[in-house]
C-alpha positions in Angstrom: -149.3 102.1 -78.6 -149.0 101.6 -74.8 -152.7 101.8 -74.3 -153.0 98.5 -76.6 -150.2 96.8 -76.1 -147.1 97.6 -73.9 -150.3 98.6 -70.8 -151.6 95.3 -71.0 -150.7 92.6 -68.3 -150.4 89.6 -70.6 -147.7 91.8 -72.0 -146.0 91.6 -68.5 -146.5 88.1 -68.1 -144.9 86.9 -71.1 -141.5 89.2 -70.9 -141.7 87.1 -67.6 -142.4 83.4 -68.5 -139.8 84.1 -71.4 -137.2 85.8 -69.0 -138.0 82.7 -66.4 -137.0 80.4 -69.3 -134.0 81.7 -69.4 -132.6 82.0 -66.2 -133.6 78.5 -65.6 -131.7 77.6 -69.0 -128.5 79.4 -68.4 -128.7 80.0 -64.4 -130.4 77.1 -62.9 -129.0 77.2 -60.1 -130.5 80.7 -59.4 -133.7 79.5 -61.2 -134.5 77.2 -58.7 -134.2 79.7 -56.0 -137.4 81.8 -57.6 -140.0 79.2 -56.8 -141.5 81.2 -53.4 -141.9 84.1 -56.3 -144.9 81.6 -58.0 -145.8 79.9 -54.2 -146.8 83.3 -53.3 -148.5 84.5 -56.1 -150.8 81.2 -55.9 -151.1 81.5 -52.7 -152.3 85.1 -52.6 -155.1 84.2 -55.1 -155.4 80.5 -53.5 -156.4 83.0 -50.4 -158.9 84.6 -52.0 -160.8 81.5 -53.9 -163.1 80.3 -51.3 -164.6 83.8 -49.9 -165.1 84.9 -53.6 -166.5 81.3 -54.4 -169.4 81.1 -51.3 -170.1 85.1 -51.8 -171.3 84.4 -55.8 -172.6 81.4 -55.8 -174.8 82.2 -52.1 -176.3 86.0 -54.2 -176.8 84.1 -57.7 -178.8 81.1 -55.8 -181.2 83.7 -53.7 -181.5 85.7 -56.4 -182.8 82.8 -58.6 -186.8 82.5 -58.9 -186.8 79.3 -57.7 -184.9 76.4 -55.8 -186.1 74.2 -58.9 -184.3 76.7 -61.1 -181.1 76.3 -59.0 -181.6 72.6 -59.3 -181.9 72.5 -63.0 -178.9 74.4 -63.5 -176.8 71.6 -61.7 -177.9 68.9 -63.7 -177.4 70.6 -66.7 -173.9 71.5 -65.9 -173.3 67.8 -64.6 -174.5 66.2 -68.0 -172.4 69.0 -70.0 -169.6 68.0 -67.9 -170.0 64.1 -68.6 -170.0 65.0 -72.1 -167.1 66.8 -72.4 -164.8 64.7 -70.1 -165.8 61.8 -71.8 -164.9 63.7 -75.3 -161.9 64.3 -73.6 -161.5 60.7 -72.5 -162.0 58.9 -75.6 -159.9 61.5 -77.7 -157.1 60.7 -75.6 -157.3 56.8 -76.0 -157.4 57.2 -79.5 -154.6 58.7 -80.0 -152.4 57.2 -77.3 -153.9 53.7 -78.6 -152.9 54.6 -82.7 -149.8 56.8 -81.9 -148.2 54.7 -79.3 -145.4 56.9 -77.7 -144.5 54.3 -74.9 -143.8 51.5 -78.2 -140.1 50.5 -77.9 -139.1 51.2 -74.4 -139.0 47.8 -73.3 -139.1 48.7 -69.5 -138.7 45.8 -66.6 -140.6 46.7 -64.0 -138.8 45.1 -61.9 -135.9 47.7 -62.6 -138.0 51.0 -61.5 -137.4 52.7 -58.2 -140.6 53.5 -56.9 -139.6 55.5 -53.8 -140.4 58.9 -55.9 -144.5 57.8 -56.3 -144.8 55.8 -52.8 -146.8 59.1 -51.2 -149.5 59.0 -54.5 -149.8 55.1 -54.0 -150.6 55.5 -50.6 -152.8 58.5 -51.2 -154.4 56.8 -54.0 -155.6 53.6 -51.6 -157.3 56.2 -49.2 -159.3 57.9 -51.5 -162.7 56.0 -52.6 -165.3 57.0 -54.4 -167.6 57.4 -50.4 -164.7 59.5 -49.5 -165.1 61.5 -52.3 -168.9 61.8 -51.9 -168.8 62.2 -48.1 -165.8 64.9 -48.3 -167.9 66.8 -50.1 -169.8 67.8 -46.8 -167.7 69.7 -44.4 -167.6 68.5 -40.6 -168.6 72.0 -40.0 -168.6 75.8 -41.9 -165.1 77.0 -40.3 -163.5 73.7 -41.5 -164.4 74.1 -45.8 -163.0 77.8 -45.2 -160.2 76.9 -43.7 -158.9 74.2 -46.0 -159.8 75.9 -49.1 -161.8 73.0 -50.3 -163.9 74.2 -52.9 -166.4 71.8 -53.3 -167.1 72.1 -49.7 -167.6 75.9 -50.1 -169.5 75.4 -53.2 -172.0 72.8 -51.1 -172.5 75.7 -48.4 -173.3 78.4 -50.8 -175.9 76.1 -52.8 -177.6 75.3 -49.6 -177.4 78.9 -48.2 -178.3 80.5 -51.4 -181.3 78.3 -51.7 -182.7 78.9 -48.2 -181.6 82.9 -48.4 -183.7 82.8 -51.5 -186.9 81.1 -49.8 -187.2 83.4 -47.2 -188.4 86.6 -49.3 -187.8 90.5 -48.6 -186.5 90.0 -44.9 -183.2 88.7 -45.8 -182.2 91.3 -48.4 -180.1 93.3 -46.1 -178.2 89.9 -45.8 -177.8 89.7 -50.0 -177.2 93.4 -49.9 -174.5 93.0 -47.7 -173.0 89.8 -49.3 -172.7 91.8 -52.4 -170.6 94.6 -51.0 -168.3 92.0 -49.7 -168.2 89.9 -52.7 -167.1 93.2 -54.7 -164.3 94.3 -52.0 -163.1 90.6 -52.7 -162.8 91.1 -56.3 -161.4 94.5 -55.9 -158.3 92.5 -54.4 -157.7 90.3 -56.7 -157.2 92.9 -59.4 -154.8 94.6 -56.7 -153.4 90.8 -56.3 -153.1 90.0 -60.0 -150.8 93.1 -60.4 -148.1 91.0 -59.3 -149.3 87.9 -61.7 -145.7 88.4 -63.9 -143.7 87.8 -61.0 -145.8 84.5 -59.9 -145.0 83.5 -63.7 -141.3 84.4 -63.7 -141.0 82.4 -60.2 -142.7 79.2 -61.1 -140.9 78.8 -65.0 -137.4 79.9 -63.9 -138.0 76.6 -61.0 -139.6 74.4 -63.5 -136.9 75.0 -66.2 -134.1 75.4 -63.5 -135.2 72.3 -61.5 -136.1 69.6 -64.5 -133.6 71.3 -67.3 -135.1 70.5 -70.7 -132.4 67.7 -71.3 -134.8 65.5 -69.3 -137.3 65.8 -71.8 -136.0 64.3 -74.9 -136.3 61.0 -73.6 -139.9 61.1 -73.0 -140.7 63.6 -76.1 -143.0 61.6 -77.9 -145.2 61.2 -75.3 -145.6 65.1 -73.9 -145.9 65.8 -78.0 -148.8 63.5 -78.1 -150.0 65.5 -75.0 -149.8 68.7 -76.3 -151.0 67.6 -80.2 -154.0 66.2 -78.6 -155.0 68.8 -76.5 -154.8 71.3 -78.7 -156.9 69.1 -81.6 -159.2 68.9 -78.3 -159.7 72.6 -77.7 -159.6 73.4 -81.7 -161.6 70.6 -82.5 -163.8 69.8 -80.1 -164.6 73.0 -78.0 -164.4 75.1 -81.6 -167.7 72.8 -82.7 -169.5 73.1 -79.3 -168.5 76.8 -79.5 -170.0 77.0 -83.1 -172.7 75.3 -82.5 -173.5 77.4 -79.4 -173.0 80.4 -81.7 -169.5 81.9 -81.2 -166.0 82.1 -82.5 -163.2 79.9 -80.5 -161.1 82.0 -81.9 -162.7 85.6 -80.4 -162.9 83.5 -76.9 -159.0 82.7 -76.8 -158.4 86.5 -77.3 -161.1 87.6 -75.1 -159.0 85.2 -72.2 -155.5 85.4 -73.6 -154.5 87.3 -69.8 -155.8 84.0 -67.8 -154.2 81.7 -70.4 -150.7 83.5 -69.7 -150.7 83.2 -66.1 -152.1 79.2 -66.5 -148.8 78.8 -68.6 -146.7 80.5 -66.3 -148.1 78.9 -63.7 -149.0 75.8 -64.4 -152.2 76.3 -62.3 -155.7 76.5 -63.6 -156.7 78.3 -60.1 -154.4 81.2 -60.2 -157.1 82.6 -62.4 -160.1 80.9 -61.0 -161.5 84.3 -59.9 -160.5 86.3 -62.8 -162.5 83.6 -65.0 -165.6 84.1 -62.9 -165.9 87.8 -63.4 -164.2 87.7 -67.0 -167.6 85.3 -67.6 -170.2 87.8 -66.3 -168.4 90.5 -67.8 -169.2 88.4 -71.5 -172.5 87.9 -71.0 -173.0 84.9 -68.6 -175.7 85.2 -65.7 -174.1 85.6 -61.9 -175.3 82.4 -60.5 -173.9 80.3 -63.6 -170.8 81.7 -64.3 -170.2 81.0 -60.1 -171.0 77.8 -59.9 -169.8 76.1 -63.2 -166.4 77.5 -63.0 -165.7 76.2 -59.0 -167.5 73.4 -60.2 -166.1 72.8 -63.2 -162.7 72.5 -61.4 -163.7 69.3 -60.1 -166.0 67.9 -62.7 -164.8 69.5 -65.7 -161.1 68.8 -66.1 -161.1 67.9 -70.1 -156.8 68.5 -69.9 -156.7 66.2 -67.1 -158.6 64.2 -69.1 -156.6 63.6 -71.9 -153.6 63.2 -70.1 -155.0 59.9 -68.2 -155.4 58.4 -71.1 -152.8 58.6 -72.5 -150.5 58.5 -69.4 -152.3 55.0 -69.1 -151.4 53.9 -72.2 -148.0 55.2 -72.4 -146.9 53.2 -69.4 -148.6 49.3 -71.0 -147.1 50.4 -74.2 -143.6 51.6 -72.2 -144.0 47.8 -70.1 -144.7 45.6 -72.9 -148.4 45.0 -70.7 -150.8 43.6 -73.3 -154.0 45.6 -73.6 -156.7 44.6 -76.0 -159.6 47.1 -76.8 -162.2 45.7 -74.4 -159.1 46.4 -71.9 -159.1 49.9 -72.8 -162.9 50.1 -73.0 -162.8 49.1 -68.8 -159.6 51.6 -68.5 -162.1 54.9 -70.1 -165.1 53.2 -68.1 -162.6 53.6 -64.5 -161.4 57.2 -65.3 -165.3 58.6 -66.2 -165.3 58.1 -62.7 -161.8 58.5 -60.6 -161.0 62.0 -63.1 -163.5 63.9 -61.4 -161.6 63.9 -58.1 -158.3 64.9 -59.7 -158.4 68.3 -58.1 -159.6 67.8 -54.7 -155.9 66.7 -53.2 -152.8 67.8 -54.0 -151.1 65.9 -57.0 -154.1 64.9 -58.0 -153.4 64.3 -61.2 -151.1 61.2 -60.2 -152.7 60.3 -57.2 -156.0 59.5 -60.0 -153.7 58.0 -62.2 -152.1 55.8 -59.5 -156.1 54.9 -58.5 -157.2 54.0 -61.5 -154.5 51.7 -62.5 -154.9 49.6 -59.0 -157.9 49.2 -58.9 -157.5 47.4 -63.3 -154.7 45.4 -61.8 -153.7 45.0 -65.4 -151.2 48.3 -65.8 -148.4 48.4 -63.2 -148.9 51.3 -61.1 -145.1 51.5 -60.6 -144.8 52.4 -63.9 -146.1 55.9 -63.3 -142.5 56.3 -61.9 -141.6 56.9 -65.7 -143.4 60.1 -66.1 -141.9 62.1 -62.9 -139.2 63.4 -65.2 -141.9 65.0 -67.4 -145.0 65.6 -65.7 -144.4 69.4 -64.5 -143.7 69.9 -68.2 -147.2 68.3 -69.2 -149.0 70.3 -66.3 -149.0 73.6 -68.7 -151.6 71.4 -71.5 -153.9 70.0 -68.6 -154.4 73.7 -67.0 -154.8 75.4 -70.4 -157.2 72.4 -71.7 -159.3 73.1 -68.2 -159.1 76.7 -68.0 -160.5 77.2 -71.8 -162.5 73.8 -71.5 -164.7 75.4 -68.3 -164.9 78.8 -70.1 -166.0 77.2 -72.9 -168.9 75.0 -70.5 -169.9 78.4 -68.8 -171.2 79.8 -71.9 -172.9 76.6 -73.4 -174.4 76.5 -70.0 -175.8 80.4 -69.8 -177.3 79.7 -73.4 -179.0 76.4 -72.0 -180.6 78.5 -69.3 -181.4 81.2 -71.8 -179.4 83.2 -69.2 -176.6 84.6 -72.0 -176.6 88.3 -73.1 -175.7 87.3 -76.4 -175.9 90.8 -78.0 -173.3 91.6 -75.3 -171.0 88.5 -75.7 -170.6 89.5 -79.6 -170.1 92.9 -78.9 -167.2 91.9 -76.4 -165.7 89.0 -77.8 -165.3 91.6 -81.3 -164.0 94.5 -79.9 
């Protein structure tokens, strides 16, 4: 019985969200003091993201037959990733548009304090779409490292990988070597994600503590619609493309019910960025695939994120009594296809993209994003869930593409 269930660290991590819930219910005050528990379980595995990130990605790309190969692979996972943002997208603008959870508010405008979204305002006016594209490419090697930015990282290893792999049998000792380290930096995470209940306990006991669930009733309509429409998403949606692709939803939650703990707990897609990487390779999916869609679907693949634009768009005309015909809405989905794939380059990025897409309509007031500070930490669970299973589910699609999936193993895993 402890071998199956009381062994197991999702187990663990859900005596610890529950417990967190608690304290932050009846002990807030204390609550609130936990937060460096979840700080420094994030940043433990934050730590660890970029090496294990360049190490896979740099051995899957030299190891491929080809740089053609290698280029393939990123156009595939580009026009998978349109697809199923877009899905994402429109899902959420249907709802939000027939549902309606900001009708009946009547909010002036004029009445908001906006001193609690100035910094995303400003942040949002810096960031263009040739910053985006220029900060993919690092000043120099040390700097992507240093700031953790993955897409930086993931540039490097593309281009490394795909000169490593042109230069034949001299470089192997390189690859060799890259592999022993990438293993060593895997081994620490599992030493790392020993302490995973403890990040969870930290970070719910300070979300309850800090926001108290009384602040949620006001604006329940809204993170119901949220939730409701990201799980019709993931059941929906990502159960077709994962039966059409030839495996059960269903098997997949189980299979990643650990990572899908800590993401709750959390309220971070990348405390299990890692994990997701190897969990992948260990189902079936080829190296080089399952290391660069997962990094890269953090970026380009955020279907929670997604949804919650949407309908956090919406929400606020509806909340302001701003009149927004369908051809309105139509411009609103065509803005986001574009701004949501930067949502998880900066910090906050979910606001900061909301806060860029409404300026640049001009139509939604961007001060009424002001409305959802209340909520949004409370919302944060659905968008990391919706990502995590959403770039899982893209990894395998992917490896099948490729005719890179072990599918003899993936059914013998996903059905133990």
């Amino acid at each position: 019985m402890a071998n199956k269930f009381y062994g197991k660290l999702y187990f663990y991590v859900l005596l610890s969200i529950l417990a967190g819930i608690l304290l932050g219910l009846f002990y807030p005050n204390l609550a609130i003091e936990m937060k460096p528990l979840g700080d420094l379980f994030i940043r433990l595995v934050k730590m660890m993201i970029t090496p294990i990130v360049f190490t896979t990605v740099v051995i899957g790309i030299a190891g491929m037959e080809n740089v053609k190969k290698a280029g393939r692979l990123g156009l595939k996972a580009l026009l998978y990733f349109e697809l199923a943002t877009t899905l994402a997208l429109v899902t959420g603008l249907v709802v939000g548009r027939y549902v309606q959870p900001g009708k009946g508010m009547n909010v002036d405008v004029k009445t908001l304090d906006t001193k609690g979204i100035e910094h995303y305002v400003q942040t949002a006016h810096e960031i263009t779409l040739t910053e985006f594209l220029l900060n993919i490419i690092p000043s120099n090697p040390v700097e992507a490292f240093a700031k953790g930015e993955i897409l930086q990282v993931l540039f490097l290893a593309v281009l490394m990988g795909a000169v490593l792999g042109s230069m034949g049998s001299a470089v192997k000792p390189i690859i060799k070597g890259l592999e022993l380290l990438s293993s060593v930096f895997f081994k620490i995470i599992a030493v790392i994600m020993k302490i995973a209940p403890i990040g969870a306990f930290g970070a719910m006991a300070f979300t309850i503590g800090k926001y108290g669930v009384t602040s949620l009733f006001s604006l329940a309509k809204l993170m119901a619609c949220v939730y409701l429409t990201s799980l019709s998403f993931i059941f929906i949606g990502l159960g077709l493309i994962a039966y059409l692709s030839g495996f059960n939803l269903l098997k997949f939650l189980k299979y990643i019910k650990e990572e899908i703990l800590i993401v709750l707990g959390t309220s971070s897609s990348e405390s299990v960025l890692p994990r997701m990487i190897k969990k992948m390779e260990e189902l079936g999916c080829a190296r080089p695939i399952s290391g660069l869609v997962i990094p890269a679907g953090y970026s380009f693949n955020l279907d929670g994120t997604c949804i919650y634009l949407t309908m956090a768009s919406l929400f606020i005309a509806q909340a302001t009594n701003t009149d927004l015909p369908l051809y309105k809405e139509l411009i609103l989905l065509s803005v986001l296809l574009l701004t949501s794939k930067g949502a998880a380059t900066v910090t906050g990025g979910g606001f900061i993209t909301l806060a860029a897409t409404l300026s640049s309509l001009g139509t939604i007031p961007v001060a009424g994003i002001t409305l959802l500070l209340g909520v949004d930490r409370f919302m944060s669970e659905a968008r990391a869930i919706t990502n995590l299973i959403g770039n899982g589910v893209a990894t395998i699609v992917i490896s099948k593409w490729e005719k890179e999936l072990d599918i003899e193993k993936m059914n013998e895993t996903l059905n133990k």
